[in-house]
N, C-alpha and C positions, 0 to 999 in steps of 0.2 A: 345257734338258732337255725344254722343250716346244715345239719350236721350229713347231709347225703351226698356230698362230695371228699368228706372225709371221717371213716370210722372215730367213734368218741376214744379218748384216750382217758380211762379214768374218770369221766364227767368232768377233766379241764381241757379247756382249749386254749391250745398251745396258740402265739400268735406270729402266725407266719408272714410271710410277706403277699401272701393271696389274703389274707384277712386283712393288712393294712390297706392294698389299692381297692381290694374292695368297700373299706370305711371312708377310705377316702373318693372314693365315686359316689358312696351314698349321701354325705355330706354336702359335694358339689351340687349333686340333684337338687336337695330339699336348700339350698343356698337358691339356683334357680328359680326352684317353686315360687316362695318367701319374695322374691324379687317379683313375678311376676303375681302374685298375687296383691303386696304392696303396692305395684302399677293397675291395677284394674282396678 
């Protein structure tokens, strides 16, 4: 989806450990969101 910090390899992306903490921060986010939207 972001492919501009790393050349496509064959149209798979490999999963490295920059694509894990990065799913894993986008998660926490929309975890926050959810929480504070549920609060309001």
């Amino acid at each position: 989806m972001c492919p501009h910090w790393r050349a496509p390899v064959s149209g798979r992306r490999p999963r490295t450990a920059r694509a894990r903490e990065v799913e894993a921060a986008r998660r926490r986010l929309r975890r926050v969101a959810e929480a504070e939207a549920g609060e309001a």
